[in-house]
C-alpha positions in Angstrom: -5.5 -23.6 -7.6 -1.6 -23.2 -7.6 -1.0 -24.8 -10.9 -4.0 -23.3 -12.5 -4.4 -20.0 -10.9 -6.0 -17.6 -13.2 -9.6 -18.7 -11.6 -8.8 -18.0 -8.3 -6.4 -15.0 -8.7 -9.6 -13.2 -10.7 -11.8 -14.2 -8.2 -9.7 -13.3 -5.2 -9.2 -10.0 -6.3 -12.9 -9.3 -7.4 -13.5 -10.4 -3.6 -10.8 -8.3 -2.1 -11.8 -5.1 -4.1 -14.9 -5.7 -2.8 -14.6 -6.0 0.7 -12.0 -2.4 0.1 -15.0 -1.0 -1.3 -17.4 -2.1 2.2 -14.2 -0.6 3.9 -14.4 2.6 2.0 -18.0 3.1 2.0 -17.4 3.5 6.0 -15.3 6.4 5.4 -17.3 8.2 3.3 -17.8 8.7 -0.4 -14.5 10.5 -0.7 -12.7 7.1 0.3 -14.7 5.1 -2.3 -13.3 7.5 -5.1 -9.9 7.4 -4.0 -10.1 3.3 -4.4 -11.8 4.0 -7.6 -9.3 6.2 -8.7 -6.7 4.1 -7.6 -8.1 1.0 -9.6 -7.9 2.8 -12.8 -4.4 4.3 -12.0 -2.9 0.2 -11.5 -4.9 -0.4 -14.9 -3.2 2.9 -16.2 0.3 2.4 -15.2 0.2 -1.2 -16.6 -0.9 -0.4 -19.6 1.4 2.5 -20.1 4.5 0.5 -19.3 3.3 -2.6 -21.2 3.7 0.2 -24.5 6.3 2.3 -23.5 8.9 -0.1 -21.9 7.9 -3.4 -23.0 9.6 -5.5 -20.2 6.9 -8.1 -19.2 3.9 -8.9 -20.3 0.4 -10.9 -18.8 -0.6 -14.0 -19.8 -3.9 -15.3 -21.8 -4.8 -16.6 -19.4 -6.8 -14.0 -17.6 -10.7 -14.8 -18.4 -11.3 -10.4 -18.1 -9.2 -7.8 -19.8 -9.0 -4.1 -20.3 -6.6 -4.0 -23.2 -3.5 -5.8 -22.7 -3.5 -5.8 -18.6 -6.1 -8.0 -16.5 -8.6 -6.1 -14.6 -7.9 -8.4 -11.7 -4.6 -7.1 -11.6 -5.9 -2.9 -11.5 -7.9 -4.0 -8.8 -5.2 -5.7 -6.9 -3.4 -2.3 -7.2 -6.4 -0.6 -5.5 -6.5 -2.9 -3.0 -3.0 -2.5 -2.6 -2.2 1.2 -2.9 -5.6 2.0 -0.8 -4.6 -0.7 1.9 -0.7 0.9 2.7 -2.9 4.2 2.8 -5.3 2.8 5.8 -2.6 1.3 7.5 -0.7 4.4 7.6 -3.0 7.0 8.1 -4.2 4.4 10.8 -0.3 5.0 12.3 -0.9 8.8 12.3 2.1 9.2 10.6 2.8 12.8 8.9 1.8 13.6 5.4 5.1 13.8 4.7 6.1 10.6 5.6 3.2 8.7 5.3 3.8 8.2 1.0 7.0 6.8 2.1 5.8 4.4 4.3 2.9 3.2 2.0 5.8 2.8 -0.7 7.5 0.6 1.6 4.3 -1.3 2.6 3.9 -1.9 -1.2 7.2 -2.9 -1.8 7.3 -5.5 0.7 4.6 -7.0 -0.5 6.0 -7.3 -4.2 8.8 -8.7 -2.8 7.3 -11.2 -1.4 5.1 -12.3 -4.5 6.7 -11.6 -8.0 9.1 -14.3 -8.3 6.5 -17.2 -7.2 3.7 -15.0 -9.9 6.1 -15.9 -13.0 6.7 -18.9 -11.9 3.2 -19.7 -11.7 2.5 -18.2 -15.7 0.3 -15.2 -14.5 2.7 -12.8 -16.5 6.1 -13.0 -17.8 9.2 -11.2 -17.3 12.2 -10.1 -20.8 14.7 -11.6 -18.7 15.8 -15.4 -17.9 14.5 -16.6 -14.3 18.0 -17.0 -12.9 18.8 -13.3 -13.5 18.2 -10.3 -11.0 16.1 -11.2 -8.3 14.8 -14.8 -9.4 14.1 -13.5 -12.7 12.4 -10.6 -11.9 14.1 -6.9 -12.7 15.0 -4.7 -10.1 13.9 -1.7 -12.5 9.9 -3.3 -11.3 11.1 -2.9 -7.7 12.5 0.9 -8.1 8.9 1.4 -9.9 6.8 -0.5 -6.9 8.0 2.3 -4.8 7.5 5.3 -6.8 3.7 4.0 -7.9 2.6 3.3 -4.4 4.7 7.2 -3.2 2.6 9.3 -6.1 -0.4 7.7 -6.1 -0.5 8.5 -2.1 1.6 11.7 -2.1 -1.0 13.6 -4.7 -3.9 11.8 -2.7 -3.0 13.3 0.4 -2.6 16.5 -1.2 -5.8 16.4 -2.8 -7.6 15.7 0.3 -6.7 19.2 1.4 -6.9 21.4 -1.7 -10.0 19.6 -3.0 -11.7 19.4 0.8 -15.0 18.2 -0.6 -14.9 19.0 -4.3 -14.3 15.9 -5.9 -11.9 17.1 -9.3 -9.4 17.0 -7.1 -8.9 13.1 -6.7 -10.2 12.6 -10.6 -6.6 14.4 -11.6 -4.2 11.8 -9.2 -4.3 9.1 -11.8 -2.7 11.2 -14.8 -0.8 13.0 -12.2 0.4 9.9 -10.7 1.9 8.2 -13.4 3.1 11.1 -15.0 5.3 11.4 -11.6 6.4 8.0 -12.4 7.5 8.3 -15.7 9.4 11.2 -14.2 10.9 9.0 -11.5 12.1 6.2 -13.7 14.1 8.4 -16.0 17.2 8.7 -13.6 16.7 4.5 -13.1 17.4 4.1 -17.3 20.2 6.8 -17.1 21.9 4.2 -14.3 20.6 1.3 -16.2 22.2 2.4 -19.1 25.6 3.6 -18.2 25.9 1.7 -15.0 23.8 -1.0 -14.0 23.9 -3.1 -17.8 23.5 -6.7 -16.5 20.1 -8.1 -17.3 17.6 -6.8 -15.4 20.5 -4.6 -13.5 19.8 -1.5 -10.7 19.2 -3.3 -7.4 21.6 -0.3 -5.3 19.6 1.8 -6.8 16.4 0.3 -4.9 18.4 -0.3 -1.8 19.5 3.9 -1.7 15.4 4.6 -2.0 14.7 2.2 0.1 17.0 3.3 2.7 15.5 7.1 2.1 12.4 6.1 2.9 12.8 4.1 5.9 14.9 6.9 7.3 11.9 9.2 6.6 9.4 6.8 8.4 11.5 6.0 11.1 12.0 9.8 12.2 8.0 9.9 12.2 7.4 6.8 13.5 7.4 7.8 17.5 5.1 10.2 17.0 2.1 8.1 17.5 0.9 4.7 18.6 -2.0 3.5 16.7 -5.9 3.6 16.5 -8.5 1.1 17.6 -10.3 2.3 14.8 -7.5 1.2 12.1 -9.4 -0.7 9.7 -8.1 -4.4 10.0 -9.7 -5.3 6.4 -6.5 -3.7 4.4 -4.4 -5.5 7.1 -6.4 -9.0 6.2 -6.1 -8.5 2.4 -2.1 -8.4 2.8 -2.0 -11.6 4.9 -4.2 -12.9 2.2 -1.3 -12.2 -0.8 1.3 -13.2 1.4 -0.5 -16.5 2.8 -1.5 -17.7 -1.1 1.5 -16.9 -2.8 3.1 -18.7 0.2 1.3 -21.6 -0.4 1.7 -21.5 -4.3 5.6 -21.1 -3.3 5.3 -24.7 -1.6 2.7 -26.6 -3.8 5.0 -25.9 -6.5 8.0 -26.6 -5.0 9.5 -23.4 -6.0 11.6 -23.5 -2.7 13.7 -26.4 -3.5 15.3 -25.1 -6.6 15.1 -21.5 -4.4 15.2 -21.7 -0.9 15.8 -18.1 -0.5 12.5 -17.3 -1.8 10.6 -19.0 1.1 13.3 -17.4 3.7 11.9 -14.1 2.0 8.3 -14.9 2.0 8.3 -16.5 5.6 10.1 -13.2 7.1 7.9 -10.7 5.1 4.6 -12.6 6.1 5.9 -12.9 9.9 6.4 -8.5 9.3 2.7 -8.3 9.0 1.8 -10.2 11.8 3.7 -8.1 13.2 2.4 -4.9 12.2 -0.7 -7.1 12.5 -0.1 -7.6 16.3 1.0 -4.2 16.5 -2.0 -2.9 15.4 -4.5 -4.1 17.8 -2.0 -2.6 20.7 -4.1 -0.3 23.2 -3.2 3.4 22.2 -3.4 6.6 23.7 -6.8 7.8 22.3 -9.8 6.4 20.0 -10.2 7.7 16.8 -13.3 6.9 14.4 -13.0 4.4 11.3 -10.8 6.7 8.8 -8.4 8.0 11.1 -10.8 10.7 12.1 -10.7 11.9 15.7 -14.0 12.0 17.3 -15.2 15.1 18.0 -13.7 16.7 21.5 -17.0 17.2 24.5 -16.7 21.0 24.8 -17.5 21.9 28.0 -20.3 24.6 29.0 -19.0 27.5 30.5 -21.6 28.2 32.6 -21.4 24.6 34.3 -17.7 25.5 34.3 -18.5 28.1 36.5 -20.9 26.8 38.7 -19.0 24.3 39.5 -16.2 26.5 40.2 -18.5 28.5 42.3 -19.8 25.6 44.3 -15.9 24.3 44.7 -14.7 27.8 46.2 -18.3 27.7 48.3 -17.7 24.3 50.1 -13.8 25.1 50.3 -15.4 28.8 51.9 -17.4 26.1 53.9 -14.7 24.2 54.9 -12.6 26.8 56.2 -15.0 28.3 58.5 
């Protein structure tokens, strides 16, 4: 499975996308067409960079293609994108912080997986392994969060200028990665004139990163969260973390880097975390999708007859 992993990587994500989908279909039609959407924004983006910038590329390997980028790996990216999404909007947090977070949920992920994924063949990277971050560029990283932040940010601004009209969402893809092109172009400016060492730019990630945990953590007290998050997008994370993991020790990866299992181990004990953290008892229940359910309004007219008979038997009382 580890040294051969092409069969179960396609597989696994064909499985995960499908139980996102079961997710979804809970929520509504509108949450199956963000996933859908967001599957052919991953196969999009990859295909996109693949031409434009030309860094990596995927191996042969892959038994299903849609050009030069695996399907399995557009429908990890809905899995993905449309799991940090759950998790957040399961977290109440703000729409304006809320992109940020799912960026960071994303990254950390990424993180945890990249340098074990070249190292097990699934794709390849223009740099030597000992450069950057175990041979992976921190330009990837920089994108990671800026993919993850537009695909959610024009998501959750569709969801209230579309309401139910469905155009809306169909336009996020193009939007999307046109905000990431966008995004990257100040990362090449650095990359060019500051940051010139192979696969170079890794303050650049830490200053985003640091922006966006600033803007999460100013949000973060606002509420504790729902019963109702859905603990599928939660499971599918532990399920990255916990194979690549694995494929990390069967391959003995660790010995010749033991900083990537230090890495791995603290990012997979962060989800159990946010795991744990998840199932605490909050303040209210809210439906699957983050949706309140509705408030019991009360009759007026058994407001006032009970008012009436609580002045009568305090009228009572007093006499």
């Amino acid at each position: 499975m580890f040294s051969d992993p092409f069969p179960a990587v396609e597989i696994g994500a064909f499985a995960l996308f499908l139980g996102a989908c079961l997710s979804a279909a809970r929520s509504g039609r509108h949450a199956l067409l963000e996933l859908a959407t967001a599957a052919l924004y991953g196969l999009m983006l990859e295909q996109g960079d693949i031409l434009i910038f030309g860094t990596y590329a995927y191996s042969s390997g892959f038994a299903v293609d849609f050009f030069d980028v695996p399907i399995a790996v557009g429908l990890c990216w809905a899995v993905i994108i449309y799991g940090c999404m759950r998790i957040s909007d399961g977290f109440g947090l703000p729409p304006a912080a809320a992109p940020a977070a799912d960026a960071l949920l994303a990254l950390g992920l990424d993180f945890a997986f990249d340098a074990v994924a070249i190292r097990q063949g699934l794709w390849r990277w223009d740099i030597d392994l000992g450069q950057a971050y175990f041979g992976v560029p921190a330009g990837n990283f920089y994108a990671w969060l800026f993919v993850a932040y537009g695909f959610s940010f024009l998501t959750r601004r569709a969801r209230v200028a579309g309401a139910k009209r469905l155009p809306h969402q169909l336009l996020v893809p193009v939007l999307a990665y046109g905000g990431l092109i966008l995004a990257l172009v100040p990362f090449v400016f650095l990359r060019i004139l500051v940051f010139t060492s192979p696969g170079g730019g890794m303050p650049a990630v830490i200053v985003v990163v640091a922006l966006f945990g600033l803007l999460v953590l100013r949000a973060l007290p606002l509420r504790r969260p729902s019963p109702g998050l859905d603990l599928l997008p939660m499971g599918s994370r532990l399920t990255f973390h916990g194979y690549f993991l694995g494929a990390l020790l069967a391959l003995r990866i660790h010995e010749q880097a033991p900083v990537l299992l230090f890495v791995s181990i603290s990012l997979l004990a962060a989800e159990v975390a946010l795991a744990a953290l998840s199932l605490a008892a909050p303040l209210t229940k809210r439906r699957p999708g983050g949706l309140d359910p509705p408030r019991r309004r009360e009759n007026p007219a058994s407001r006032t007859s009970s008012g009436a008979s609580v002045g009568h038997e305090r009228a009572r009382g007093g006499t």
